[in-house]
C-alpha positions in Angstrom: 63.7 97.0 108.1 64.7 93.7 109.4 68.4 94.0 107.6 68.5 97.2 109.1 67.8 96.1 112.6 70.1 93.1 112.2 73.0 95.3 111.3 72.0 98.0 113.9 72.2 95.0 116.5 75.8 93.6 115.2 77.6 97.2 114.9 76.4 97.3 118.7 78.9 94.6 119.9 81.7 96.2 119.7 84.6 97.0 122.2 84.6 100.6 122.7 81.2 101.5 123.4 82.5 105.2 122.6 83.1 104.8 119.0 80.8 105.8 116.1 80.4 103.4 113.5 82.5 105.7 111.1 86.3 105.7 113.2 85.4 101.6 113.3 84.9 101.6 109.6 88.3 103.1 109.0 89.9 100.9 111.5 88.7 98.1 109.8 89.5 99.3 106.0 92.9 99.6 107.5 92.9 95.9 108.9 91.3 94.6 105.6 93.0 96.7 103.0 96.6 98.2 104.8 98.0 101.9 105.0 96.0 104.1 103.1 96.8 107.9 102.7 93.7 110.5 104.0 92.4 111.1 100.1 92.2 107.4 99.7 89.8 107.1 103.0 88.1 109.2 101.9 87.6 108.2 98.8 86.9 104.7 100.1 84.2 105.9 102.0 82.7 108.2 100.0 83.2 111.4 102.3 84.3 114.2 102.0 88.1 114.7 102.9 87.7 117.1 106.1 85.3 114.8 107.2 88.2 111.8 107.2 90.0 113.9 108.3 88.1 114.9 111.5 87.5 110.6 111.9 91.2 110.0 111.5 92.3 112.5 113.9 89.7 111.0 116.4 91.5 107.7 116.1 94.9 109.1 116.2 94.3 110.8 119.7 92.9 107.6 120.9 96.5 105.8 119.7 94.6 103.7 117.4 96.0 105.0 114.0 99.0 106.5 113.5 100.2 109.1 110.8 103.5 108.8 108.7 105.1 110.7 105.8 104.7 108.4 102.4 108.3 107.0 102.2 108.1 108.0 98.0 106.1 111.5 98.6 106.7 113.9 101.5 103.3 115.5 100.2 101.2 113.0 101.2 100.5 111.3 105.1 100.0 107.6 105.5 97.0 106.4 107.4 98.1 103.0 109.6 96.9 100.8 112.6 98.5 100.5 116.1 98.8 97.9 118.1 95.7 99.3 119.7 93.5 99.8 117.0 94.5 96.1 115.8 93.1 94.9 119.6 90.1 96.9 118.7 89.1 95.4 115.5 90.0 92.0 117.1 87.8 92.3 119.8 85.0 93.8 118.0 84.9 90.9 115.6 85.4 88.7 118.4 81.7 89.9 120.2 80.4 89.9 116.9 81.4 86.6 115.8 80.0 85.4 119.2 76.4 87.5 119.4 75.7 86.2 115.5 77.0 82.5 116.8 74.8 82.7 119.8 71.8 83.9 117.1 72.4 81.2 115.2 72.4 78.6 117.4 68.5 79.6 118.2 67.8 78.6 114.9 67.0 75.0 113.3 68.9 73.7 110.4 66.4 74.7 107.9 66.1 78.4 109.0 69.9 78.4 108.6 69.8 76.9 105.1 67.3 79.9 104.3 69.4 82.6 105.8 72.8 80.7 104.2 70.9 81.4 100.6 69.7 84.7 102.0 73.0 85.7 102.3 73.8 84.8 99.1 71.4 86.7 97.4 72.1 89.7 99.5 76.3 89.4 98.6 74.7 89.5 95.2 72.9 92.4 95.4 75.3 94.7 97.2 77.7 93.6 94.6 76.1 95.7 92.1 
C-alpha cells in the first residue's frame, strides 16, 4: 500500500492539474523514446488502439502532440511532441523532482541508504 500511496502522491505534482495519468504517460514515452506511430502507443502501453487513440487526440487538441504522415508510409500517422507538451513533461518532472527532494531531505542518512537499496530491489523486481 505504501508504494501505491507514494506513487499516487508523485503523479499528483504535476503541471496540468487536468490531465489523467494516461495523456502524461504518452507525453512522456514520447520524451523518453521519440515519435512513435498510434499502433506503437498502444502497444507500449498495453491498450487497446481506440483507446490511444481517444488519449492522443486529447493531447492533440490541447497542442501538446502533433500528428504527421510517416515520411516512408503514407498508411501510417506519426505520434510527436510540441513545444508544449515538451514544457509539460519539463515542468512535471520539475515539481516531482522537488516534492521527492523535499521528502528526502526529512529523512536521516540511514533511512535514505535503506530506501537507496529499496529501490534497488524494486528496479529489480519490475524488471521481470
Amino acid at each position: 500500500m505504501a508504494t501505491f500511496r507514494l506513487s499516487r502522491r508523485m503523479r499528483s505534482q504535476r503541471a496540468v492539474d487536468s490531465m489523467s495519468d494516461g495523456q502524461f504517460t504518452v507525453l512522456a514515452v514520447l520524451t523518453m523514446h521519440g515519435p512513435h506511430t498510434l499502433g506503437e502507443l498502444a502497444d507500449h502501453e498495453r491498450v487497446s488502439a481506440p483507446a490511444m487513440n481517444r488519449t492522443v487526440n486529447c493531447l492533440q487538441e490541447e497542442g501538446l502532440v502533433t500528428r504527421t504522415a510517416d515520411a516512408t508510409d503514407g498508411r501510417k500517422v506519426v505520434i510527436d511532441l510540441t513545444d508544449a507538451g515538451r514544457a509539460v513533461v519539463q515542468e512535471t518532472v520539475s515539481r516531482r523532482d522537488a516534492w521527492v527532494e523535499a521528502a528526502l531531505a526529512e529523512l536521516d542518512s540511514d533511512e535514505r541508504a535503506i530506501l537507496a537499496k529499496a529501490a534497488e530491489l524494486m528496479q529489480r523486481m519490475a524488471a521481470r
